[in-house]
RODOMI-567914 format. One line per field, with one value per residue (C-alpha): residue number from 0; residue in one letter; x, y, z. Coordinates in nm, 3 decimals. Layout:
BEGIN
seq <- [NUM ...]
type <- [a ...]
east <- [X ...]
north <- [Y ...]
up <- [Z ...]
END
This chain:
BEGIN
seq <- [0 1 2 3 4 5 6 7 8 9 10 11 12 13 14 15 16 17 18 19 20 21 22 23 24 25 26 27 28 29 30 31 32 33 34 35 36 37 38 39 40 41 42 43 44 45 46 47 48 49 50 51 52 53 54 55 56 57 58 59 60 61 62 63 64 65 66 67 68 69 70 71 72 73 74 75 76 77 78 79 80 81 82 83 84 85 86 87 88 89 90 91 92 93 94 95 96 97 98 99 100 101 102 103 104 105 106 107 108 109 110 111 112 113 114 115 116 117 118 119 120 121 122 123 124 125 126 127 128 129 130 131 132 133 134 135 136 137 138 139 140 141 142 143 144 145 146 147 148 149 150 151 152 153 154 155 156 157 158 159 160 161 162 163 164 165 166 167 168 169 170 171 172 173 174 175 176 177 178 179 180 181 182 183 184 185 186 187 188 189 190 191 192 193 194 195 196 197 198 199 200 201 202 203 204 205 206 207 208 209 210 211 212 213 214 215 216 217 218 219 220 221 222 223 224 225 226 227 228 229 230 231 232 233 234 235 236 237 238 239 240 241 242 243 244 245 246 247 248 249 250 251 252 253 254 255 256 257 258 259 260 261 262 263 264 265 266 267 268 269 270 271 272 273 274 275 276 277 278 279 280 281 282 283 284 285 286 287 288 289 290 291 292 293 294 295 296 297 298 299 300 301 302 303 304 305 306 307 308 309 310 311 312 313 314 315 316 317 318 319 320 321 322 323 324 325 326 327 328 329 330 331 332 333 334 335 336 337 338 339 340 341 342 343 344 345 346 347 348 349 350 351 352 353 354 355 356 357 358 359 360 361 362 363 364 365 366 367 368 369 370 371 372 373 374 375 376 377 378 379 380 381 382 383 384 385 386 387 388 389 390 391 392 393 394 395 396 397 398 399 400 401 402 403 404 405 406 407 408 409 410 411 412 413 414 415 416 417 418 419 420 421 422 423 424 425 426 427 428 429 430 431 432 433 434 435 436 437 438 439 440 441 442 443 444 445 446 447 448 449 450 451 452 453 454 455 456 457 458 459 460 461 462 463 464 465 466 467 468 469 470 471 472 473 474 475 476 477 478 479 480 481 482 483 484 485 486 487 488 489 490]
type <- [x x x x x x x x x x x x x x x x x x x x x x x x x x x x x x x x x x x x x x x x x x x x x x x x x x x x x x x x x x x x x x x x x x x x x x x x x x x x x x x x x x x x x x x x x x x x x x x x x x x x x x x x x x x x x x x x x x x x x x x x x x x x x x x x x x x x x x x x x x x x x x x x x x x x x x x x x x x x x x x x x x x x x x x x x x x x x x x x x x x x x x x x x x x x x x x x x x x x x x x x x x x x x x x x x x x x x x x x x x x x x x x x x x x x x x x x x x x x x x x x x x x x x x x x x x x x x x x x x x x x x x x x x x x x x x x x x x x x x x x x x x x x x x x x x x x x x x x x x x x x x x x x x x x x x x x x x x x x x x x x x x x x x x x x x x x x x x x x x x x x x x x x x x x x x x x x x x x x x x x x x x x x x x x x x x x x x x x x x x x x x x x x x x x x x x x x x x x x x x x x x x x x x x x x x x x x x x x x x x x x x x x x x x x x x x x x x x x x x x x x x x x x x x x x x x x x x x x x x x x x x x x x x x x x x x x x x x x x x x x x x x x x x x x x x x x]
east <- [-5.010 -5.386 -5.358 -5.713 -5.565 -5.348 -5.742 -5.949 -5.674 -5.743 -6.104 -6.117 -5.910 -6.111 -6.443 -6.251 -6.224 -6.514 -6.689 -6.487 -6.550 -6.937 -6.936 -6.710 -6.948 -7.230 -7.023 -6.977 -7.064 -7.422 -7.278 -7.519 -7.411 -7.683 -7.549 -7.691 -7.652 -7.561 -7.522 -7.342 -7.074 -7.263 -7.627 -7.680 -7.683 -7.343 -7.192 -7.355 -7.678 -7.924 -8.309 -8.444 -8.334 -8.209 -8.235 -8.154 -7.804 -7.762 -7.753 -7.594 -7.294 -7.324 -7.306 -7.056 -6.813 -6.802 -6.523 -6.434 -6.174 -6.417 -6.380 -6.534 -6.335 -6.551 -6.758 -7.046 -7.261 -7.208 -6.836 -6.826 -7.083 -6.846 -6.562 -6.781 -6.889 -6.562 -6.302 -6.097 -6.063 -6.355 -6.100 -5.936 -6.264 -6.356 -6.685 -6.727 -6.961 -7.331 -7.438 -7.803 -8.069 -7.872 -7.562 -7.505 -7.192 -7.200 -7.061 -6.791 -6.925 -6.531 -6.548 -6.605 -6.864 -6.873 -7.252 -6.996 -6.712 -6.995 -7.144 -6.828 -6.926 -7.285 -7.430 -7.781 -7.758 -7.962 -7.990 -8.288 -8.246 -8.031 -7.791 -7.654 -7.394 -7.593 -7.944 -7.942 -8.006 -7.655 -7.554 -7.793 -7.726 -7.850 -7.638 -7.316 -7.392 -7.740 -8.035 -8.266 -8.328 -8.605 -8.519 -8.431 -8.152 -7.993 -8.115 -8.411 -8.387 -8.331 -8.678 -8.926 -9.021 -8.613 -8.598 -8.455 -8.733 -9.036 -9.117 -9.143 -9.433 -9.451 -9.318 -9.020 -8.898 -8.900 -8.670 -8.427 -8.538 -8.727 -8.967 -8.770 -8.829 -8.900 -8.759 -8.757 -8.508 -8.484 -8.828 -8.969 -9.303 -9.364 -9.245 -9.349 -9.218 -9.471 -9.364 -9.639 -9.463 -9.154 -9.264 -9.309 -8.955 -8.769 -9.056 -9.030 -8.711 -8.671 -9.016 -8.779 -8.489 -8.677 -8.840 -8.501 -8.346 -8.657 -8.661 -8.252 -8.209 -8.108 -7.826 -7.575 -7.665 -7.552 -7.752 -7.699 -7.961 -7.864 -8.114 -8.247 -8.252 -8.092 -8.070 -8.304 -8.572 -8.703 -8.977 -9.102 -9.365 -9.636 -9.514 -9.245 -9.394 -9.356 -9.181 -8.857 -8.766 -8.558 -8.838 -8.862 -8.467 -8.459 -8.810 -8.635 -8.375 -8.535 -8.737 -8.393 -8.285 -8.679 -8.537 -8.200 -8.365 -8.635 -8.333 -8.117 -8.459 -8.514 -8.154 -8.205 -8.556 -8.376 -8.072 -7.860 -7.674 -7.354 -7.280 -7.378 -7.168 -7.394 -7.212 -7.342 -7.231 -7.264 -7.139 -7.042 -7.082 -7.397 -7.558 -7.495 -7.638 -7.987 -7.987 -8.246 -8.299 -7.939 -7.785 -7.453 -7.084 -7.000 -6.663 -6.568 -6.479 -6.774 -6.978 -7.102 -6.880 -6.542 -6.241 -6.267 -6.304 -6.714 -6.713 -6.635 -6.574 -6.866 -7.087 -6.995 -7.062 -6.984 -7.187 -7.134 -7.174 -6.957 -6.665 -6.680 -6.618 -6.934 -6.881 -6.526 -6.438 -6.168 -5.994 -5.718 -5.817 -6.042 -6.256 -6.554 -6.297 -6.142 -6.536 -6.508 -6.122 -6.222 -6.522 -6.356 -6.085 -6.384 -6.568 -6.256 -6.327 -6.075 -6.012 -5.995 -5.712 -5.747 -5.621 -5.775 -5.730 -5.914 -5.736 -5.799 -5.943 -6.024 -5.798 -5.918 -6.264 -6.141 -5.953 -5.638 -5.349 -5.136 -5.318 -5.249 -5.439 -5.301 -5.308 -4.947 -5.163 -5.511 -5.561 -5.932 -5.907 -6.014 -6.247 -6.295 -6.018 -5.742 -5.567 -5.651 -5.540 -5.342 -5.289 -5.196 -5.280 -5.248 -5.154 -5.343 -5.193 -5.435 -5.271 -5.436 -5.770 -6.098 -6.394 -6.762 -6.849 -7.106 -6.838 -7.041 -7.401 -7.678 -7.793 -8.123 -8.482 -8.820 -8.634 -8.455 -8.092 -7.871 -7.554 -7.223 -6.947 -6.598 -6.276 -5.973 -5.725 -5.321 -5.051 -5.165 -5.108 -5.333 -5.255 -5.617 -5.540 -5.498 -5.702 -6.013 -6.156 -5.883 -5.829 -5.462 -5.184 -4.893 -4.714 -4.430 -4.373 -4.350 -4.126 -4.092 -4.405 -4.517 -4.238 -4.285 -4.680 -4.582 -4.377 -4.677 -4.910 -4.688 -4.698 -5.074 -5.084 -4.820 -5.100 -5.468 -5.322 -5.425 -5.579 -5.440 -5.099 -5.196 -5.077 -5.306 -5.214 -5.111 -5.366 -5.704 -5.963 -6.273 -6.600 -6.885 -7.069 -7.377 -7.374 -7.577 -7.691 -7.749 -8.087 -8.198 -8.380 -8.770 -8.743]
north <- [-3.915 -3.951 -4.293 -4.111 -3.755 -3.836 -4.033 -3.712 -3.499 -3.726 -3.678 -3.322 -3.227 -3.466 -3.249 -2.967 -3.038 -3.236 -2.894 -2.679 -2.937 -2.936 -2.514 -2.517 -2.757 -2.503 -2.224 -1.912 -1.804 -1.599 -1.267 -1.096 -0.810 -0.707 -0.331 -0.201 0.198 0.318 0.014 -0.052 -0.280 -0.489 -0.466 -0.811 -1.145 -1.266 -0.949 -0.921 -0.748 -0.800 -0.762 -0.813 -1.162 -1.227 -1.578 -1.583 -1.368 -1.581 -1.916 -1.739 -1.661 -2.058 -2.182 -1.909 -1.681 -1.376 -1.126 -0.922 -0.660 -0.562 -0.194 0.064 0.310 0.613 0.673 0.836 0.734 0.832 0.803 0.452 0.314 0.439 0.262 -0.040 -0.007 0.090 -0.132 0.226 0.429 0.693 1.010 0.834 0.885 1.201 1.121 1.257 1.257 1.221 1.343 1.550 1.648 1.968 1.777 1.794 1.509 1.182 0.841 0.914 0.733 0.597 0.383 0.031 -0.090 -0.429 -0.485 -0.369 -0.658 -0.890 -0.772 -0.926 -1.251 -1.214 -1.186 -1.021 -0.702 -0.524 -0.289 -0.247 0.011 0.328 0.420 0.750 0.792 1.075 1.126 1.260 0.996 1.016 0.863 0.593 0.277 0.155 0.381 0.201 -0.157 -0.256 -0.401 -0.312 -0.038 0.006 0.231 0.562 0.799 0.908 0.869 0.854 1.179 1.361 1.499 1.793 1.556 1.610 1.682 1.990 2.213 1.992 2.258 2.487 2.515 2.281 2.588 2.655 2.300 2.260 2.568 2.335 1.966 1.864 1.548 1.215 1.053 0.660 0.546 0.267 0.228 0.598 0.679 0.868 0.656 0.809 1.189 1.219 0.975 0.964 0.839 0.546 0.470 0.418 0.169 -0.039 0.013 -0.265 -0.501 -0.373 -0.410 -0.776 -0.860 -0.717 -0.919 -1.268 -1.208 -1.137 -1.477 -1.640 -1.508 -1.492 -1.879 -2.064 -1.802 -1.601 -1.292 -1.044 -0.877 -0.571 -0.485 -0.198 -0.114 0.217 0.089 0.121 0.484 0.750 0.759 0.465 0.281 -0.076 -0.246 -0.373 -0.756 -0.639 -0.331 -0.436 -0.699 -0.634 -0.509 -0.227 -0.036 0.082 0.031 -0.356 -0.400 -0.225 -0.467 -0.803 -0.673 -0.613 -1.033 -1.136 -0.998 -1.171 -1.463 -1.438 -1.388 -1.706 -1.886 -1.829 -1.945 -2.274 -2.329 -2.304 -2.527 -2.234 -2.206 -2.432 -2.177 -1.882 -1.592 -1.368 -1.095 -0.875 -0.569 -0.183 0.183 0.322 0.285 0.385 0.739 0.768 1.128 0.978 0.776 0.507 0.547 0.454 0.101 0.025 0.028 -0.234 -0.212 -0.010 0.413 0.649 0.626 0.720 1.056 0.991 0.765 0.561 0.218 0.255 0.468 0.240 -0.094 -0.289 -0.657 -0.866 -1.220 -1.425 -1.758 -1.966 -2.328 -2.499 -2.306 -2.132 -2.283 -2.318 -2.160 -1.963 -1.637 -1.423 -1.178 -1.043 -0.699 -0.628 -0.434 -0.321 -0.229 -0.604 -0.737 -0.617 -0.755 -1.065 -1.102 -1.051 -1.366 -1.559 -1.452 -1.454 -1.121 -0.842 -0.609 -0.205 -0.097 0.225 0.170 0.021 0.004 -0.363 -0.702 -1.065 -1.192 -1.518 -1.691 -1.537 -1.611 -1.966 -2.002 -2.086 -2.205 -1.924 -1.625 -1.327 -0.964 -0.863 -0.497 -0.381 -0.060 0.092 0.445 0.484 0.740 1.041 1.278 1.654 1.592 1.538 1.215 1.182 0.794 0.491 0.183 -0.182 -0.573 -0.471 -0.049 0.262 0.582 0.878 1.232 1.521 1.626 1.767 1.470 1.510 1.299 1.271 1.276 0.986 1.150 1.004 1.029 1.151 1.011 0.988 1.030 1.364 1.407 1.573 1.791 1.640 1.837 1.918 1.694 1.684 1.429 1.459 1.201 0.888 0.495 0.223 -0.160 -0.281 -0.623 -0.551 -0.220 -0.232 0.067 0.288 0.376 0.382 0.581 0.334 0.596 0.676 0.322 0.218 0.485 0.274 0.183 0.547 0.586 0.329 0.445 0.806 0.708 0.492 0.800 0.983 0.778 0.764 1.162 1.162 0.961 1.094 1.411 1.580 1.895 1.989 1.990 2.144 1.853 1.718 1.369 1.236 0.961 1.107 1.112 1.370 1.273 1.312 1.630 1.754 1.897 2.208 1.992 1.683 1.591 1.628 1.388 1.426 1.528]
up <- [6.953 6.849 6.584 6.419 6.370 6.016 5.905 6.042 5.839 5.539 5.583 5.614 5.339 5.135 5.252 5.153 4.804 4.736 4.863 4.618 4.315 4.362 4.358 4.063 3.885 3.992 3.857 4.006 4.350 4.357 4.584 4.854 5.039 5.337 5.458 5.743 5.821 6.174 6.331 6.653 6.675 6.998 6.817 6.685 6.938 6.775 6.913 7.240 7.167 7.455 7.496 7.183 6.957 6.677 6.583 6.173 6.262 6.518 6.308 6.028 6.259 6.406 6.033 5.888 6.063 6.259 6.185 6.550 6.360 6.040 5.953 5.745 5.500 5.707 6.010 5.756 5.536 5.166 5.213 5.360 5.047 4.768 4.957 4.954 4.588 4.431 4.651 4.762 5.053 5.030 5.035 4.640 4.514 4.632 4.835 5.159 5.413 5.356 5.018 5.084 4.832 4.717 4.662 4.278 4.306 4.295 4.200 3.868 3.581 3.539 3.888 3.873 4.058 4.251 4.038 3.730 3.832 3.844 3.547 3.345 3.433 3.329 3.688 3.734 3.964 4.178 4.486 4.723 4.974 5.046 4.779 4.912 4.623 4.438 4.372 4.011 3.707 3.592 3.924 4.049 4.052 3.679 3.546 3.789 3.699 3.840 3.639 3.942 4.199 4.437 4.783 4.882 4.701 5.063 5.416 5.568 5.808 5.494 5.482 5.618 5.904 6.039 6.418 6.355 6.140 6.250 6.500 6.206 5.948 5.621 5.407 5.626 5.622 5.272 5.194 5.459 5.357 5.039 5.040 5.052 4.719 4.667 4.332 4.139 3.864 3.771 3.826 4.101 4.237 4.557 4.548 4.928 5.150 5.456 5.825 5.717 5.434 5.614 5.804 5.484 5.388 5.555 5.414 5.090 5.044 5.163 4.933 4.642 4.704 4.789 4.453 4.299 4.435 4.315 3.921 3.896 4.087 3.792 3.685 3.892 4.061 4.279 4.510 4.731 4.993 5.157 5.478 5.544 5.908 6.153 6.080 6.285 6.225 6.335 6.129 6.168 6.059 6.254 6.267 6.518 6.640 7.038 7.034 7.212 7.541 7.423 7.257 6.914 6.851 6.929 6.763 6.437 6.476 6.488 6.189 6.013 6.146 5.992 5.682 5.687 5.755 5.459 5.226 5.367 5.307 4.990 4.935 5.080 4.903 4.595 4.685 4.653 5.015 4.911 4.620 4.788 4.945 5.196 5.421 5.625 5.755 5.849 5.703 6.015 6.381 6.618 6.629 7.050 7.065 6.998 7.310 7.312 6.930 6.865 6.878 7.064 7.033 7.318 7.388 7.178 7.225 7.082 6.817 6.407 6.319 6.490 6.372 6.694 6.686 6.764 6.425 6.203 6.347 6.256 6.325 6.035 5.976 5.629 5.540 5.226 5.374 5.161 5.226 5.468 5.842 6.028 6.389 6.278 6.413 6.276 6.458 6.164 6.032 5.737 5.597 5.308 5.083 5.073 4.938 4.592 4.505 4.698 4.433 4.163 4.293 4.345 4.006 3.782 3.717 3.571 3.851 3.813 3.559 3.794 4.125 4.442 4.811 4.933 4.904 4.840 5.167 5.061 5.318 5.618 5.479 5.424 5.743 5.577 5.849 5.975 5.741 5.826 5.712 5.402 5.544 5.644 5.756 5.691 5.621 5.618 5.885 5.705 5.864 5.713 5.452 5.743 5.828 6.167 6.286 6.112 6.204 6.168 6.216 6.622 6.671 6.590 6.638 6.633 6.517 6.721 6.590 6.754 6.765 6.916 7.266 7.455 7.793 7.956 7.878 7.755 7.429 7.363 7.397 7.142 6.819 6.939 6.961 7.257 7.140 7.138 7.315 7.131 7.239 7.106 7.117 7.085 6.945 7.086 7.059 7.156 7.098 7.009 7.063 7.449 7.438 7.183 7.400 7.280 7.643 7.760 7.504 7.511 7.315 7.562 7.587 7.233 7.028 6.762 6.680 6.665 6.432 6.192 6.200 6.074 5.847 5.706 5.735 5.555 5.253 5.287 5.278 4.969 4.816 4.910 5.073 5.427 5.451 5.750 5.635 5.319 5.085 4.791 4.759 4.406 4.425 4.446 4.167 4.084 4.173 3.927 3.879 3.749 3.414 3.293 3.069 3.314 3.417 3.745 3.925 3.858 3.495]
END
């Protein structure tokens, strides 16, 4: 027996709580949430990303902890921000997909927000970057619990310079794509995003939120930077234009780690980093078909669009210095969804009276002994209103559907995509702690596991329905709609 192990013990524990008595007498945590779009699960260094560095990630992974098992509520865009936002699984609050400049949904004034949890407590709020959750006044972010916004309404491709009509004339793309607007608060300030601009955007953004940390340091705050990047199109700015070995994608993202590293900065210069939560994270997984534009999905099977692991299985890493484990890595399951009920813990905030789907993941941030995910299952895997995979802390089992592939193929080169071909996929089990590629159904071989997963799935369809088998689900809620007598953003 080790005669020092009952003193280190002593000592540790002691560490322990004089850490959690010095950020209780700073009073509540300050919250950041950095949300990356499209990127792959093997893009950053503390995932395996190769020829181009990133340094900050890199020491915030070496000084916080890197979660392997981290998944998204979708494998697009608009979808996988409301489940961040709201703490449910995108299909209860009835957003879907990527909302686009005709969409006249959005965000339903009656969710709560994780800027309106933080709100309770008298936190500042604010969001720089994509919002993607409706582009109307009634359902931006000041509206949902912000003080500030300064980015883009939805993403960047969502303009007249979109690979598919640039070939046409100005007039022609317009009937298909409008200008991408730049707004700040509810004000339009740039009504015609150019390519030029765009390569501000990243900058602009992190400018916004260093400022933010700077006027908001001596009071709790909340901050929510949401990237435009790594979404095609590529745009970065000339600091890091070059700079990588990968080309325009790994030059994107070592812009993206300057930026983490900018806000983790201004943290420290204001003493902040012992009572200060920062996670970072994706919306879905890597857009393959657009090849050397696209980031990676490592191990993992396909890509952005599929409820494979590549979809929506995404780089995460959590620092807060004086709780969290320098160095830890957790391999339990969970997701978006878990951030806002976690906050709320950690605020002593009121959660939603509605319901929601996350949980409490302080101890696996923690690294409590012997925690476990509090997810008996997951149900996130919704995809065209159909419940097409569930799973648990170790088996998924995916219910036949149709999902796009590139078979093998490369993706596409210069900013232009190749088309996907058309699979489909029957009953089939993988155990993701053996098989993360989702390569070998174990189905035959483990009847009961495939059992108890349907009988899961079918409480998840009794609850947020499936369209495929025609059921409703007494769970969901309305999104919000435009009124006739609404305005419209611009007027």
């Amino acid at each position: 027996m080790n005669p020092f192990l009952p003193v280190t013990c002593v000592m540790l524990a002691l560490c322990s709580i004089s850490a959690t008595a010095q950020a209780e007498r700073q009073g509540p945590p300050n919250i950041v949430v950095i949300f990356m779009d499209d990127m792959g699960y093997a893009d950053i260094g503390p995932f395996g990303a190769s020829g181009y560095q990133t340094p900050h990630l890199d020491r915030m992974a070496a000084e916080g902890m890197k979660f392997t098992d981290f998944v998204a509520s979708s494998a697009v865009c608009s979808a996988s921000r409301a489940a961040l936002l709201t703490g449910c699984y995108h299909r209860r609050v009835g957003i879907s997909g990527a909302l686009g400049p005709k969409a006249t949904h959005g965000i339903n004034a009656n969710e709560v927000t994780l800027a309106e949890i933080c709100k309770q407590k008298g936190y500042a709020t604010a969001i720089y970057g994509k919002w993607h959750l409706g582009h109307h006044p009634k359902f931006l972010p000041l509206r949902h619990g912000f003080d500030e916004y300064f980015g883009l309404p939805y993403s960047n491709d969502m303009w007249p310079y979109h690979p598919g009509v640039v070939h046409l004339p100005m007039a022609e793309r317009l009937k298909r794509w409008p200008h991408l607007p730049l707004i700040e608060g509810e004000k339009v300030i740039n009504a015609q995003v150019s390519p030029q601009d765009q390569e501000q955007l990243t900058t602009q953004y992190t400018e916004h939120a260093v400022d933010f940390i700077r006027r908001n340091a001596k009071r709790p705050f909340f901050l929510y930077l949401p990237h435009s990047m790594v979404h095609v199109p590529l745009f970065v700015s000339d600091k890091f234009r070059g700079k990588s070995s990968r080309g325009l994608f790994g030059d994107v993202v070592m812009e993206v780690d300057w930026s983490v590293g900018q806000v983790l900065d201004e943290i420290r210069r204001h003493d902040l980093a012992e009572n200060t939560l920062v996670i970072f994270t994706s919306d879905n997984g890597p857009w393959l078909s657009y090849g050397t534009r696209a980031g990676s999905a490592g191990p993992l099977r396909e890509g952005k669009g599929t409820e494979f692991e590549g979809g929506i299985r995404e780089p995460t890493l959590m620092w807060w210095p004086s709780r969290i484990a320098a160095g830890s890595v957790c391999n339990e399951l969970a997701s978006t969804i878990d951030i806002l009920p976690t906050v709320a813990a950690l605020i002593e905030a009121e959660l939603p009276a509605h319901k929601i789907d996350g949980k409490d993941i302080q101890g696996l941030m923690f690294g409590e002994p012997n925690v476990r995910s509090p997810h008996e299952a997951f149900y996130c895997y919704y995809a065209g209103g159909q419940l097409q995979a569930v799973r648990d802390r170790r088996w998924k089992l995916h219910f036949p559907h149709g999902y796009r592939t590139l078979q093998g193929r490369p993706g596409g080169t210069g900013g232009k995509p190749v088309n996907y071909s058309q699979e489909k996929i029957g009953l089939a089990l993988f155990d993701l702690k053996n098989d993360v590629g989702e390569s070998k159904n174990v189905a035959q071989e483990n009847p009961r596991v495939v059992e108890r997963l349907q009988r899961l799935a079918e409480e998840a369809r009794a609850d947020l329905g499936d369209k495929l088998t025609k059921r409703r689900g007494s769970g969901l809620r309305e999104p919000g709609r435009l009124g006739p007598n609404d305005k419209r953003l611009g007027e």
